[in-house]
C-alpha positions as CSV (number, residue, x, y, z in Angstrom):
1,X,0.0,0.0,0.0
2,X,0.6,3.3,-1.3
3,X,2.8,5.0,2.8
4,X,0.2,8.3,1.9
5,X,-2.5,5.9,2.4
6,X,-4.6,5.1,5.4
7,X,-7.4,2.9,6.2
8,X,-10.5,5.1,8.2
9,X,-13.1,3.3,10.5
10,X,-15.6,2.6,7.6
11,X,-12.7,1.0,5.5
12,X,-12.6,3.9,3.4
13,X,-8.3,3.9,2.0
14,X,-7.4,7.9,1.9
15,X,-4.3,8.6,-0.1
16,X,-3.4,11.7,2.2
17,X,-1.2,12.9,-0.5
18,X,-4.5,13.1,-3.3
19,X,-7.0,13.8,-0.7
20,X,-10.4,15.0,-2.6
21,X,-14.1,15.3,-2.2
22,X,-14.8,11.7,-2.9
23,X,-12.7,10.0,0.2
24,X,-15.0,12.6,2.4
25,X,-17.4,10.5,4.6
26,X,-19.6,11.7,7.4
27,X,-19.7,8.7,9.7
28,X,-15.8,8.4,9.4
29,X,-15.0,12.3,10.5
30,X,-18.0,12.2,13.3
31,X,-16.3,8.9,14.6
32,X,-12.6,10.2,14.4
33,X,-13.2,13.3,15.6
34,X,-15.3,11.4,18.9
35,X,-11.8,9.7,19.5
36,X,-9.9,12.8,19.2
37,X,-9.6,14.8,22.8
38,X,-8.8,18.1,23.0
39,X,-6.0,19.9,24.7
40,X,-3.7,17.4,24.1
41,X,-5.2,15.5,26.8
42,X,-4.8,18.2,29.3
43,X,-8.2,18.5,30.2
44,X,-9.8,17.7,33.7
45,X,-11.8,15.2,31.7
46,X,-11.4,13.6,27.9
47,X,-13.4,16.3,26.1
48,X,-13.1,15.6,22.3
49,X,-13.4,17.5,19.2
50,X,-17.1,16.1,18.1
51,X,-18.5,17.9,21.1
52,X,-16.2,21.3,20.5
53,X,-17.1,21.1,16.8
54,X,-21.0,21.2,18.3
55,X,-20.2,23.9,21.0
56,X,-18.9,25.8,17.8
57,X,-22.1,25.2,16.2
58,X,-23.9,26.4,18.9
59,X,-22.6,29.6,19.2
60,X,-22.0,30.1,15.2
61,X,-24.6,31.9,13.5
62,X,-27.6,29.6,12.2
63,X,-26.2,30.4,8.6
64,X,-22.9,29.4,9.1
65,X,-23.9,25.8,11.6
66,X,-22.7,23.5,8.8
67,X,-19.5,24.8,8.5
68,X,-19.3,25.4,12.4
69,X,-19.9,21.7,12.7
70,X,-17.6,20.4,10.5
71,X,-14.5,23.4,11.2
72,X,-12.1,20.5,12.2
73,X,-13.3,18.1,10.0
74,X,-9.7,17.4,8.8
75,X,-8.5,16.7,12.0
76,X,-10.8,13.2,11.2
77,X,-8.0,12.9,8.6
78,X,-4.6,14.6,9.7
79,X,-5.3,14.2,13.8
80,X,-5.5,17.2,15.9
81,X,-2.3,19.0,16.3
82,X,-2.5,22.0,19.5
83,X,-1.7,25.2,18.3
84,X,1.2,25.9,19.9
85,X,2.5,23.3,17.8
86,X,1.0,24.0,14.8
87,X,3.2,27.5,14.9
88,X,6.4,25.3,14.5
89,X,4.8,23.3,11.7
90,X,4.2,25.7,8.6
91,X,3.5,22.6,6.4
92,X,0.8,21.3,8.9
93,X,-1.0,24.0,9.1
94,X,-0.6,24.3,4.7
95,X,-2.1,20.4,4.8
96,X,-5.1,21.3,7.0
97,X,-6.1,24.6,5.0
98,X,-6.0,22.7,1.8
99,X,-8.0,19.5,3.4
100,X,-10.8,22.1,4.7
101,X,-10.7,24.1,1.4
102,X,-11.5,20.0,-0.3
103,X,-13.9,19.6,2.7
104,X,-15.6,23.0,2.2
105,X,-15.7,22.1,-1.9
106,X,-17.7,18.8,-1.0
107,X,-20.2,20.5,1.4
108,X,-20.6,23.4,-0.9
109,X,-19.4,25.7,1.6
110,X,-17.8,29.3,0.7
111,X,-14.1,29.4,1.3
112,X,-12.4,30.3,2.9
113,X,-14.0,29.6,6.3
114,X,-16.6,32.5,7.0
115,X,-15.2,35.0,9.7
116,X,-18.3,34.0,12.4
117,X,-17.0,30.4,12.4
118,X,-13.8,31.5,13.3
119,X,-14.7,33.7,16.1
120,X,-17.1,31.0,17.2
121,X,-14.6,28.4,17.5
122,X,-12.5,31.3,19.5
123,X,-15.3,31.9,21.8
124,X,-15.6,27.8,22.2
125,X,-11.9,27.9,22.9
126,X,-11.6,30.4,25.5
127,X,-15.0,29.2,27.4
128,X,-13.6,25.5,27.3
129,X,-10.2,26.8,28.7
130,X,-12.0,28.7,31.4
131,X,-14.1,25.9,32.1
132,X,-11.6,22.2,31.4
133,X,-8.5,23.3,32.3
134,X,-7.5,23.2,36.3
135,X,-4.8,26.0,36.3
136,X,-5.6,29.3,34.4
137,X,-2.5,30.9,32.6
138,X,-2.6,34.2,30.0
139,X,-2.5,32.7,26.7
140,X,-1.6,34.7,23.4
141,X,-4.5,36.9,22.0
142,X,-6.5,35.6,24.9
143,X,-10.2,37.5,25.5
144,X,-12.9,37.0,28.2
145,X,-14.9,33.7,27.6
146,X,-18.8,34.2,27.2
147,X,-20.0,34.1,30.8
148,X,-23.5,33.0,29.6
149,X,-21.7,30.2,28.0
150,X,-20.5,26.6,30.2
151,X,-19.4,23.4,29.7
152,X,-21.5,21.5,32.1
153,X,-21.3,17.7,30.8
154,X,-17.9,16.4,29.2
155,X,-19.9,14.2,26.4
156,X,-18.7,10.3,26.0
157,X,-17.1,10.2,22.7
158,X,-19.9,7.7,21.7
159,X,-22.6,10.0,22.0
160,X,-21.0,13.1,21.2
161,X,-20.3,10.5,18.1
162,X,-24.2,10.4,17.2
163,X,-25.2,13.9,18.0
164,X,-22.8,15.4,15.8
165,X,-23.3,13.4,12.8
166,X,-27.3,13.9,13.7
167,X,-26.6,17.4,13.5
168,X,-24.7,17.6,10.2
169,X,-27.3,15.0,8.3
170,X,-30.3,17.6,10.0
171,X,-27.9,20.8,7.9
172,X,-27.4,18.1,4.9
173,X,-31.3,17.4,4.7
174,X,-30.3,14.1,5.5
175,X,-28.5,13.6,2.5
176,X,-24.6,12.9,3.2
C-alpha cells in the first residue's frame, strides 16, 4: 500500500497525498473526531473535538452551523495538532487549509471559512479553557470567555459520536 495511504473506520483507504471530495465520509469524520480529545489531553476530563465542533455550532450563527460543525473536519483525517505546535509546523498548518478548502468544496461551503465560524470556534476555545483546564494561565490573543456560556457535561465520545453526525445529516437534509 501506497505510505500516503490510510485505512478510516468505515474502511474507506485515503491517499493523504491526493485527498479530494470523494474520500470525504460523514460517519468516518464524526467517529474520528469522537476519539480525538482536546487539549492534548490536558483536560480535567477527555473532552473531544465532536463535542467542540458542536459547542462551535452552537454559538456560530444559524447560517454558518454546517461549516461550524464540521471546522475541524480534517482533523478526522490529519489528527488534531494544539496550536502551539501547529506554529512550528508551517507545512501542517498548509495540509489542514488545503483538506478544509476539499472539505468545504464537498459540502458546498464558501471558502475560505466565514469570519463567524472563526470567532465561534475562538469563543468555544476560551469558554472550554475557562471551564476544562484546572490551572488558568494568560494565553496569546486571549479575551474574556462568554459568561452565559459553560461546559456542564464532558460528552462520552460515543454520543458526542451520534449527535454530531445527527446534527450535520439535519444541515445536509439528511443527504450525506
Amino acid at each position: 500500500m501506497n505510505p500516503h495511504c490510510m485505512q478510516t473506520h468505515s474502511g474507506r483507504i485515503v491517499d493523504l497525498s491526493r485527498f479530494c471530495e470523494d474520500d470525504i465520509c460523514i460517519s468516518d469524520v464524526c467517529h474520528a473526531l469522537s476519539q480525538i480529545i482536546r487539549f492534548t489531553g490536558h483536560a480535567h476530563a477527555p473532552y473531544t473535538v465532536a463535542q467542540h465542533s458542536l459547542l462551535v455550532a452552537e454559538i456560530a450563527p444559524p447560517e454558518h452551523r454546517l461549516w461550524a460543525l464540521l471546522h475541524d473536519a480534517s482533523e478526522a483525517y490529519l489528527g488534531d495538532v494544539a496550536s502551539p505546535l501547529k506554529t512550528l509546523l508551517p507545512e501542517y498548518r498548509a495540509l489542514e487549509e488545503q483538506f478544509q478548502k476539499v472539505i468545504a468544496g464537498r459540502f458546498n461551503l464558501p471558502w475560505p471559512m466565514p469570519g463567524p465560524v472563526k470567532h465561534a470556534d475562538r469563543v468555544a476555545l476560551m469558554n472550554e479553557k475557562r471551564d476544562l483546564l484546572l490551572t488558568q494561565h494568560e494565553w496569546p490573543g486571549e479575551f474574556e470567555p462568554d459568561r452565559k456560556l459553560h461546559i456542564v457535561n464532558v460528552l462520552p465520545g460515543w454520543e458526542a459520536e451520534t449527535v454530531l453526525r445527527e446534527a450535520i445529516e439535519e444541515e445536509l437534509g439528511g443527504k450525506s
